[in-house]
C-alpha positions in Angstrom: 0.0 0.0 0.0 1.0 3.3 -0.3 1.4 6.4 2.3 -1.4 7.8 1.5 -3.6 4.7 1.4 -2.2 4.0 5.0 -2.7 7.1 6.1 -6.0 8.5 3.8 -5.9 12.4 4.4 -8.4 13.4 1.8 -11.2 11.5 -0.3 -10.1 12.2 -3.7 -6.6 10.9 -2.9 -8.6 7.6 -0.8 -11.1 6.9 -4.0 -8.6 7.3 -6.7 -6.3 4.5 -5.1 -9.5 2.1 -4.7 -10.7 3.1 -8.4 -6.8 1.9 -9.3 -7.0 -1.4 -7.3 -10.7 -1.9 -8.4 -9.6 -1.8 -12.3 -6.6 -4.3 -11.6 -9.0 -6.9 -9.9 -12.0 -6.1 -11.9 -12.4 -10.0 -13.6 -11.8 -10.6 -17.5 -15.0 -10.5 -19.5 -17.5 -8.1 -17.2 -19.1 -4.6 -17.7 -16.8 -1.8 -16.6 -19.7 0.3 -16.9 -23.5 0.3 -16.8 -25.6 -1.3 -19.8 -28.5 -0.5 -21.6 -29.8 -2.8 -24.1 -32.3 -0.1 -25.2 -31.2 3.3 -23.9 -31.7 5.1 -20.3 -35.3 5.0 -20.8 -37.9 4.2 -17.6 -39.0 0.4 -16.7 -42.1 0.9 -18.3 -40.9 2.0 -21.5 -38.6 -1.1 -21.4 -42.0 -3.7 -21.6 -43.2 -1.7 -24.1 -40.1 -2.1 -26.5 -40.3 -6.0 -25.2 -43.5 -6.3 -25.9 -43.1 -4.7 -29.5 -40.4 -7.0 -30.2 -41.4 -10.1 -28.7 -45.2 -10.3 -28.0 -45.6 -13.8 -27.9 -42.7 -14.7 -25.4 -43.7 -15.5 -22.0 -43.1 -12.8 -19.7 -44.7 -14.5 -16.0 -45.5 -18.4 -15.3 -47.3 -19.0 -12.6 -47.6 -22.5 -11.7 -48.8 -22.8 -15.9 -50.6 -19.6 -15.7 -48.7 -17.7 -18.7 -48.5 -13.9 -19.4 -47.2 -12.9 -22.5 -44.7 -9.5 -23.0 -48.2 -8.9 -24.9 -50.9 -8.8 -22.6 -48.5 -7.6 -19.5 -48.0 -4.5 -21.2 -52.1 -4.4 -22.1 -53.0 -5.4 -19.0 -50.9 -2.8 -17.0 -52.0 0.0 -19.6 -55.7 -0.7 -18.5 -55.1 -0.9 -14.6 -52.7 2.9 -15.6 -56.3 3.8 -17.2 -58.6 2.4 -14.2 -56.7 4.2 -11.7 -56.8 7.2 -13.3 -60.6 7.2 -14.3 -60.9 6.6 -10.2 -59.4 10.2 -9.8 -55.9 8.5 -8.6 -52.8 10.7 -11.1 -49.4 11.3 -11.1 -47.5 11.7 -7.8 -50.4 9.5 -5.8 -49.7 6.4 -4.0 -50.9 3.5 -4.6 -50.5 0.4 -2.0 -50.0 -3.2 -3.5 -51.0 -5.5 -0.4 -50.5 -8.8 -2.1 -48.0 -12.1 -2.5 -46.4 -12.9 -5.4 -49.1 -13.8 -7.7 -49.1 -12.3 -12.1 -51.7 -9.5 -10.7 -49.0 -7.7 -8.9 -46.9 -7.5 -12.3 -50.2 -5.9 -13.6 -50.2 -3.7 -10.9 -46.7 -2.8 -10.7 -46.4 -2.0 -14.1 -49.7 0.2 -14.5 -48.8 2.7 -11.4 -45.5 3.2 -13.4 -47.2 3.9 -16.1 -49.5 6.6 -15.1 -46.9 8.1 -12.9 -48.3 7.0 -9.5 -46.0 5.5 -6.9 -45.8 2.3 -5.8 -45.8 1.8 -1.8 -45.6 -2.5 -1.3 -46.5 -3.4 1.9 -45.8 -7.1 3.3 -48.6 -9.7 3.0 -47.7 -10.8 6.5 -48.9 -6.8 8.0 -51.1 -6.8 10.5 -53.5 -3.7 10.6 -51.0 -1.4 12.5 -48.3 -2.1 10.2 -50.7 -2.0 7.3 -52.2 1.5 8.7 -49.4 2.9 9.2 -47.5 2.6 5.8 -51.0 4.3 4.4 -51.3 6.9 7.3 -47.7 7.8 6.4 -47.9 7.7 2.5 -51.4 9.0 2.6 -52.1 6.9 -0.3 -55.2 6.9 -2.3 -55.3 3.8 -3.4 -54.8 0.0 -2.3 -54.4 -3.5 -4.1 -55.5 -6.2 -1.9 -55.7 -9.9 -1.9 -59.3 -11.4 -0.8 -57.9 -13.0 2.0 -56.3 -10.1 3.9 -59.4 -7.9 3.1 -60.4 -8.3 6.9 -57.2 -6.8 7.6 -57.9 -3.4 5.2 -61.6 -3.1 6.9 -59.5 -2.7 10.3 -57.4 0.5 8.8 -60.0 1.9 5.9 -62.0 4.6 8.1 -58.8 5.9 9.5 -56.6 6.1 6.3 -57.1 8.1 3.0 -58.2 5.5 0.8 -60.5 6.2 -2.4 -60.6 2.9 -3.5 -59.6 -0.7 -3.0 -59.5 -2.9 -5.5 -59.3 -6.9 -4.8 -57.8 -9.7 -6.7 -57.5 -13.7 -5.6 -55.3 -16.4 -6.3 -58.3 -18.2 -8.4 -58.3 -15.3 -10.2 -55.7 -16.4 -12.5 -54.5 -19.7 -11.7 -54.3 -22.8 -13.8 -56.9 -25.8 -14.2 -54.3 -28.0 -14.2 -51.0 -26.5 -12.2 -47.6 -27.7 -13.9 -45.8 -27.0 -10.9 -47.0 -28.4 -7.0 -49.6 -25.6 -5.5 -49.7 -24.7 -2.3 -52.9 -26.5 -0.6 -53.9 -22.7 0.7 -53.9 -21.1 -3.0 -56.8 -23.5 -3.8 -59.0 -21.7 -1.7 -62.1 -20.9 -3.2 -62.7 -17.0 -4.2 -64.0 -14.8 -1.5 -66.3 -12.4 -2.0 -65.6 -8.9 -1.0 -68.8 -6.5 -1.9 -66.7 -3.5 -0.4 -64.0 -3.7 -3.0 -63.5 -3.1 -6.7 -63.0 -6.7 -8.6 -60.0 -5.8 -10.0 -59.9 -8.8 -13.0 -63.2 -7.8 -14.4 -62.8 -3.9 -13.7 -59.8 -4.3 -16.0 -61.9 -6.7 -18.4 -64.4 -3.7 -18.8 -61.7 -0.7 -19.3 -61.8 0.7 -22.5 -60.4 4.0 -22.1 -56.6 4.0 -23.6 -53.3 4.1 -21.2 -52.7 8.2 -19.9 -50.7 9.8 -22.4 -48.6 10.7 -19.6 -44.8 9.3 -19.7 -43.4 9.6 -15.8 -39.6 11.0 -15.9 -36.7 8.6 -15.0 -36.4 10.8 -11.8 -40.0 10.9 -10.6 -41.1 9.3 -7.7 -41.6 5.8 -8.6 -41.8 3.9 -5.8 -41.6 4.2 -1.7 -39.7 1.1 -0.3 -40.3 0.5 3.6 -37.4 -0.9 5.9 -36.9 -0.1 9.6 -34.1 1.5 11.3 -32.5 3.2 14.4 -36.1 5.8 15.1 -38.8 3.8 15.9 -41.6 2.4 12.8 -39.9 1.8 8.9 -39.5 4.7 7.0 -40.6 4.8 3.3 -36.9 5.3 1.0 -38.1 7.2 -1.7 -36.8 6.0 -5.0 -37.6 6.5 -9.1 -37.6 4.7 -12.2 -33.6 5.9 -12.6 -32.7 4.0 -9.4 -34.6 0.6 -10.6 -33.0 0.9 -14.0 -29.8 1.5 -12.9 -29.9 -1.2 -10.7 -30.0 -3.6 -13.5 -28.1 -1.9 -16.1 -24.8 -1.9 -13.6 -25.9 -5.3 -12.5 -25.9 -6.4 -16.5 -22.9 -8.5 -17.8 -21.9 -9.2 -14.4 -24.3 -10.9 -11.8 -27.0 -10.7 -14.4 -27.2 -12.0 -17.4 -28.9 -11.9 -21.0 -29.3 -14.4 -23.2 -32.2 -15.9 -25.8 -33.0 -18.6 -23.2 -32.6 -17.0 -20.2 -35.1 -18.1 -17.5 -35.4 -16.6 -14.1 -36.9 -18.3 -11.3 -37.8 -16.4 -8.0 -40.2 -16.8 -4.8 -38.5 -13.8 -3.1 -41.6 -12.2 -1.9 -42.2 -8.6 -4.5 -42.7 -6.5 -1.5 -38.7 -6.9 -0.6 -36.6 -5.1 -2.4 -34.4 -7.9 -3.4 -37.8 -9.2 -4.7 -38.5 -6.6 -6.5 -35.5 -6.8 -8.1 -35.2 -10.0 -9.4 -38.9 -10.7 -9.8 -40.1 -7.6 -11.7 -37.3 -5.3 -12.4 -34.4 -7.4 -14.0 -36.3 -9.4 -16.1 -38.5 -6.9 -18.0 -35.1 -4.8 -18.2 -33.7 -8.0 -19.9 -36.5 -9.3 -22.0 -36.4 -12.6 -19.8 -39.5 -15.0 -18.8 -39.9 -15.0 -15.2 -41.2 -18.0 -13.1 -42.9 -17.0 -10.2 -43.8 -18.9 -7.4 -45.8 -17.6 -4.2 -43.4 -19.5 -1.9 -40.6 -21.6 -1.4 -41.2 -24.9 -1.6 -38.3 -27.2 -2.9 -40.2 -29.7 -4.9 -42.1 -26.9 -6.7 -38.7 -25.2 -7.5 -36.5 -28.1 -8.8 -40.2 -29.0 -10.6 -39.9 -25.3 -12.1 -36.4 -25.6 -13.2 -36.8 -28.9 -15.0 -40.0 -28.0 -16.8 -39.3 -24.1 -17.5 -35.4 -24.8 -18.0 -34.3 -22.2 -15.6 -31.2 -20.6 -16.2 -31.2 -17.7 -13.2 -32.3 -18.5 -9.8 -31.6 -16.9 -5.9 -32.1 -19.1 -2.9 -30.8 -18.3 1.0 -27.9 -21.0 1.6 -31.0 -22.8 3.7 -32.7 -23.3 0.5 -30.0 -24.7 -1.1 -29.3 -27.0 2.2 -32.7 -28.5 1.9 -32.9 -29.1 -1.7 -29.6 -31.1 -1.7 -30.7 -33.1 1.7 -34.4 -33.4 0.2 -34.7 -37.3 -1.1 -36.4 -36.7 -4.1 -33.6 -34.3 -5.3 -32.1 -36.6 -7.7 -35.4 -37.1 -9.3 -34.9 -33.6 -11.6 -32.6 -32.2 -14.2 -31.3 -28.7 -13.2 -28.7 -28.7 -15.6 -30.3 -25.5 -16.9 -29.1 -22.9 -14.6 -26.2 -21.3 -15.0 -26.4 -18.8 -12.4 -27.6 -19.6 -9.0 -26.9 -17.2 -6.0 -27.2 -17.3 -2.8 -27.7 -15.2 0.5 -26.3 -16.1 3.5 -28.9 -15.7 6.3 -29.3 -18.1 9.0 -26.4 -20.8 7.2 -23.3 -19.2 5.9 -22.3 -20.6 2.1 -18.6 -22.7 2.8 -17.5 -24.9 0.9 -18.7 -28.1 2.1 -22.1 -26.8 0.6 -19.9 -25.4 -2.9 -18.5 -28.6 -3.3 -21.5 -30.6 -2.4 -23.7 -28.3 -5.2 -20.9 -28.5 -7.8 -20.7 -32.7 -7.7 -24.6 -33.0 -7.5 -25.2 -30.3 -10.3 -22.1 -28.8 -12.4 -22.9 -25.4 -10.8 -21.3 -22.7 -8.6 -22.9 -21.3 -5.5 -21.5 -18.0 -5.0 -22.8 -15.5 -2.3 -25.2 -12.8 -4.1 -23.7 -9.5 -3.3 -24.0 -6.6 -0.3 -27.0 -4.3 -0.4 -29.5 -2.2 1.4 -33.3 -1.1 0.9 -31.8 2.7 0.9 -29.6 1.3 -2.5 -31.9 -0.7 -3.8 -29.9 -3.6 -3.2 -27.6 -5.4 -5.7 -24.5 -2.9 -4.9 -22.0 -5.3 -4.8 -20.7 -8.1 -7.1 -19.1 -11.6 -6.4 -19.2 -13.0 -10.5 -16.0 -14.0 -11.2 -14.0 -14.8 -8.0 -15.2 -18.2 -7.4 -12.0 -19.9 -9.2 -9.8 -21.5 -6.7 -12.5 -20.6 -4.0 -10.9 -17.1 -3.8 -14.0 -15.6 -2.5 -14.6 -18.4 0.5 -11.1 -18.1 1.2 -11.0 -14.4 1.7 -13.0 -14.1 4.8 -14.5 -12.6 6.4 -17.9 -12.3 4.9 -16.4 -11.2 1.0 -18.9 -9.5 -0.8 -16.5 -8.5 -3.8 -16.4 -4.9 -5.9 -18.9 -2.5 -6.1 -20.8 -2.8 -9.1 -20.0 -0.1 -12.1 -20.8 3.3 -11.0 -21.4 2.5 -7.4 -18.6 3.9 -4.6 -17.8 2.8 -0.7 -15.3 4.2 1.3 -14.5 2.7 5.2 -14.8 5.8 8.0 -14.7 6.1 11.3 -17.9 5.6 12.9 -17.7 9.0 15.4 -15.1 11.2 13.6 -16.3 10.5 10.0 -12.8 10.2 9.3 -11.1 7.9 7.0 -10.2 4.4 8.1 -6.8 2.8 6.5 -7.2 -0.3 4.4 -7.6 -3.3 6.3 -9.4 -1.1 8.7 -13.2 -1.6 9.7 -15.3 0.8 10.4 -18.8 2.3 8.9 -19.4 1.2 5.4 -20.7 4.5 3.6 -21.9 4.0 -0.1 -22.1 6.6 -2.6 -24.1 4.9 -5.7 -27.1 6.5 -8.5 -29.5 4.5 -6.9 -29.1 6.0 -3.7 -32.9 6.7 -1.9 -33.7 10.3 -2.5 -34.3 10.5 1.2 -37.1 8.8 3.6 -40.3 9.9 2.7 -41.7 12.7 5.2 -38.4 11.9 7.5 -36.5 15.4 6.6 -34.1 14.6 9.9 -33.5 10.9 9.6 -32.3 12.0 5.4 -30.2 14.4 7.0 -28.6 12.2 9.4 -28.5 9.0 7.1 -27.4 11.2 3.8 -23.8 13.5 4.1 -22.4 14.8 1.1 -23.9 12.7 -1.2 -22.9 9.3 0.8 -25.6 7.2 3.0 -24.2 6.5 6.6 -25.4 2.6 6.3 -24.4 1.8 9.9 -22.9 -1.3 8.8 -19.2 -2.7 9.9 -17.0 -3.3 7.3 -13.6 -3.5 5.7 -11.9 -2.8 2.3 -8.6 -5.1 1.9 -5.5 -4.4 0.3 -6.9 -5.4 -3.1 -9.8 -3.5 -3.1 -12.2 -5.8 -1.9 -15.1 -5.0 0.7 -15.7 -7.6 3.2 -19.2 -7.1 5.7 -18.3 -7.9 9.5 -21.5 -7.2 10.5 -24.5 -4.4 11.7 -23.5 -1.9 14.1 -27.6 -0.8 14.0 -29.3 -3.0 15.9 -31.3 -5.1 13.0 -32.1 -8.9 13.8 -32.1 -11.5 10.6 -34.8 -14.0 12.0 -35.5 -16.5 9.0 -33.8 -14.5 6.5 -36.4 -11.7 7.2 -35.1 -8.1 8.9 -36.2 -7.5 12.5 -35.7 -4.2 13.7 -35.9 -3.5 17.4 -36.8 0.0 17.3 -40.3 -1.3 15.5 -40.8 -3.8 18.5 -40.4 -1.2 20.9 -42.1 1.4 19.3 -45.2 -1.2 19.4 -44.6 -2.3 22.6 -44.6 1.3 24.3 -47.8 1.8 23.0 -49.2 -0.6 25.4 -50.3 1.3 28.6 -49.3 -1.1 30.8 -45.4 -0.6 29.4 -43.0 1.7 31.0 -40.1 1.3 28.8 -38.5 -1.9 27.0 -35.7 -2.9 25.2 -35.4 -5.4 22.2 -32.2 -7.7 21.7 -31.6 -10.9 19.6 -31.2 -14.3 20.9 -29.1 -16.9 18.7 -31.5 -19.8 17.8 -30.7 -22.8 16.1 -33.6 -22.7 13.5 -34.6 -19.0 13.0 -31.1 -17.6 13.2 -31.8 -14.9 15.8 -34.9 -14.5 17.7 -36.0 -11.0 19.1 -36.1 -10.7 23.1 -38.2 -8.3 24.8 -37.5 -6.9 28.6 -40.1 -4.7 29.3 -40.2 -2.6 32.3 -43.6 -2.7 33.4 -45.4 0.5 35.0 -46.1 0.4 38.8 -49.8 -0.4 38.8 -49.4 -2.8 35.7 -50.7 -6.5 36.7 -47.4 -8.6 36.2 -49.5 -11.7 36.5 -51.4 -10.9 33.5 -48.5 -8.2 31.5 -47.2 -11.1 29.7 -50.0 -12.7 27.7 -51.5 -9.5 27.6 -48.4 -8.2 25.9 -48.1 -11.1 23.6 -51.4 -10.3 22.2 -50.9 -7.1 22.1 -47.6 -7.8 19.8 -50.2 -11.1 18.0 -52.6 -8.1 16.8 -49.6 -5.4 15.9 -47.2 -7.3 13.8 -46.3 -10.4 11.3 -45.5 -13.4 13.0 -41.5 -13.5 12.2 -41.5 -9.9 14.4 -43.2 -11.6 17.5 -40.7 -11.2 20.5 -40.1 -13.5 23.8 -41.4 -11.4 26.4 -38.9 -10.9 29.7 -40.2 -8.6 32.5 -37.7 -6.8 34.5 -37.8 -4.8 37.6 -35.8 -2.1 35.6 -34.1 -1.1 32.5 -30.0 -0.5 32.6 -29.8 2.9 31.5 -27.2 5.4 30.5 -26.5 9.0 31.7 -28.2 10.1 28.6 -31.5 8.1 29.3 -31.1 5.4 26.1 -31.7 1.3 27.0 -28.0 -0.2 27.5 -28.0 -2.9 24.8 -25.2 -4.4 25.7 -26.3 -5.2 29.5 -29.8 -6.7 28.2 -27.4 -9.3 26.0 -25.6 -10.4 29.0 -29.2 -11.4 30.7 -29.6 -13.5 28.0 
């Protein structure tokens, strides 16, 4: 290394010495530099040109239900033209409260469209999480499965909703399934007399798509994730941020070929879901099969029969479709590309080399990302030779995709940290969140300079790599699903038996981390009855995965400065 990389005194001098060591390990054969197949143009515009050139090619199968590049874009011009003859325009938010199922491509695709912004909210919500992400958005509009209507009559009175329109899994699904269906999508229909049908609403439209074409830098979307202040925030990202997130992603861990074939059950609302399920493969002219949920019969089924060339899986996936006995039963010689995310099992090789002798492939860990980047910032396509990128732990999550910066600081003084040197992970990238939506302090504290404070630990080596040590924020991975103790405690002191409490994680075998509540009850409180009390109270408030152990305690540690010490609620566990 040189002085000055020893020693970094200023940031042009620190990034010019990583863009140097970058170039020299960037791997033969990949983009230096984001690409376009047809121009910087938005999402939408992208189906459009796809479905002009290629109408007949599937663009979603679901369990045999096929939707053509064709009737996508057709369909998502008539739900742009419904919305707007219910009064709902540009710059209005719309909430999508469904799994993955072909309506929410539909749906997706028409807000876009007419310039409306998408607010996904998790199928798992209860009615505060649900009323909350609509008090907060204000949106006018909602997109509801049948079954989680009950839900949306809990919230309606109190939130600014126009119109709800409703959708089922019978609505579209197969006579005969060519993949194994979940027993609860067979369901019959429910009826829901308070809600707009959306299928035959969209059947009846006749008026053509708004004329109106939304700008690359429009609002486009508001993606939820939780933090450090209490209930999620809405990151505020546009039609530029989704496309660039594929175009630097392109010719590196995402590829585009004639038969390319994704495969993904990540639920839409994530933002990794988004991406790989209805982002990258519109941007690439790719078929997408979706499924509703992991199941690992349906998915080696899917590959087989649909030939899947492109497919992301947590490690545990992976696990249990190797250990499952029917796994020698199907061909997966069709995918090429199969990434993974290391949640609750960490990819090694015992699992590489297992994958490679059962099915010719490579495992290789899917990259480094946050909801505020939308995701995908990192790249690990091309250092799986030797095992470079297991060997060179901790936690490698490669180079920074093209156009995308870090840099390593220190987490009080800001200041920079030396190669080989952890510290706060700070990411300076065009799909950087435009801030959180109606959150001007938490923007200013997360956003300096153009760089996002992530909170996460991390290093960059001597070559130029990043490695991810871990979350200084206080975030909980429980089943591969984020967990943030600020939410939990924000619920919890809602309760009016609750004096104060504090959320930590608890390693667990199964789930990977499991929250722990102590909660300081008030003097009068009933401790006999606090407990279950608060347990429902937690039942009625949030999903299931959120749900904390609950540990009452005479009193909170504190420090001087009156905030719950973290650190002394770990050692009680």
């Amino acid at each position: 290394m040189t002085e000055q990389a020893d020693k970094p005194t200023d940031e042009s001098t620190y990034l010019a010495t990583l863009h140097s060591l970058w170039n020299k390990a960037w791997p033969a054969g990949a983009n230096t530099a984001p690409h376009y197949p047809h121009g910087e143009q938005s999402v939408t515009e992208y189906l459009r040109t796809w479905a002009r050139l290629q109408p007949d090619k599937p663009a979603v199968i679901h369990y045999g239900h096929t939707l053509s590049y064709a009737e996508l874009d057709a369909a998502s011009d008539r739900f742009a033209a419904l919305l707007a003859a219910h009064g709902i325009g540009p710059g209005d938010r719309v909430a999508v409260f469904l799994p993955n199922l072909p309506q929410y491509h539909l749906v997706f695709f028409g807000i876009l469209k007419l310039g409306a912004v998408h607010v996904p909210v998790s199928p798992m919500s209860r009615a505060f999480e649900l009323a909350h992400e609509l008090t907060d958005t204000g949106a006018l509009a909602l997109v509801a499965l049948d079954e989680l209507m009950p839900v949306v009559r809990e919230v309606r009175a109190e939130s600014s909703l126009r119109q709800v329109f409703v959708t089922g899994f019978a609505d579209l699904l197969p006579a005969e399934p060519t993949v194994p269906l979940p027993e609860a999508m067979r369901a019959p229909r429910i009826a829901c007399p308070d809600a707009i049908e959306l299928m035959p609403a969209l059947a009846a439209q006749t008026a053509p798509a708004p004329a109106h074409r939304p700008g690359l830098d429009d609002i486009a979307a508001l993606n939820y994730t939780g933090g450090t202040t209490g209930l999620p925030k809405g990151c505020i990202h546009t039609q530029r941020d989704m496309l660039y997130t594929a175009a630097s992603n392109f010719g590196i861990a995402l590829e585009r070929a004639d038969d390319t074939v994704f495969l993904s059950f990540f639920p839409q609302f994530w933002i990794a879901g988004e991406n790989l399920g209805l982002v990258f493969p519109v941007f690439c002219g790719a078929t997408l099969v979706l499924l509703t949920r992991w199941d690992p019969v349906a998915v080696m089924t899917a590959v087989q029969r649909y030939r899947v060339t492109c497919m992301a899986m947590p490690v545990d996936g992976a696990v249990e479709m190797m250990d499952h006995p029917r796994f020698g039963e199907f061909d997966l010689s069709s995918l090429r590309q199969v990434r993974v995310v290391s949640f609750v099992k960490k990819l090694n090789l015992d699992y590489r080399r297992r994958w490679q002798q059962l099915t010719g492939g490579i495992l290789a860990e899917a990259a480094w990302g946050m909801t505020e980047t939308h995701t995908s910032d990192t790249f690990t396509t091309g250092f799986q030779d030797g095992d470079f990128d297991l060997h060179a732990q901790p936690v490698f999550v490669g180079l920074p995709v093209p156009g995308t910066e870090f840099k390593i600081c220190d987490f009080e003084t800001g200041g920079l940290k030396p190669l080989g040197e952890d510290g706060e992970i700070l990411v300076r990238t065009p799909s950087l969140l435009k801030g959180y939506w109606n959150k001007p302090e938490a923007t200013a504290e997360a956003l300096v300079d153009g760089w996002l404070r992530t909170g996460d630990i991390g290093l960059i080596d001597e070559q130029g790599f990043l490695h991810f040590l871990g979350r200084r924020k206080e975030m909980l991975k429980v089943k591969g699903m984020s967990v943030f103790p600020p939410e939990i405690e924000a619920v919890l002191g809602q309760h009016p038996a609750v004096l104060g409490s504090g959320v930590v994680g608890r390693v667990d075998a199964q789930r990977g981390e499991v929250p722990v509540a102590f909660v300081q009850l008030k003097p009068e409180a009933d401790a006999a009855t606090a407990v279950q009390s608060l347990i429902d109270w937690c039942q009625h408030r949030m999903a299931g995965y959120k749900l904390p152990e609950i540990r009452l305690v005479a009193s909170l540690p504190m420090t001087a400065t009156g905030k719950v010490k973290k650190q002394d609620l770990s050692a009680l566990l």
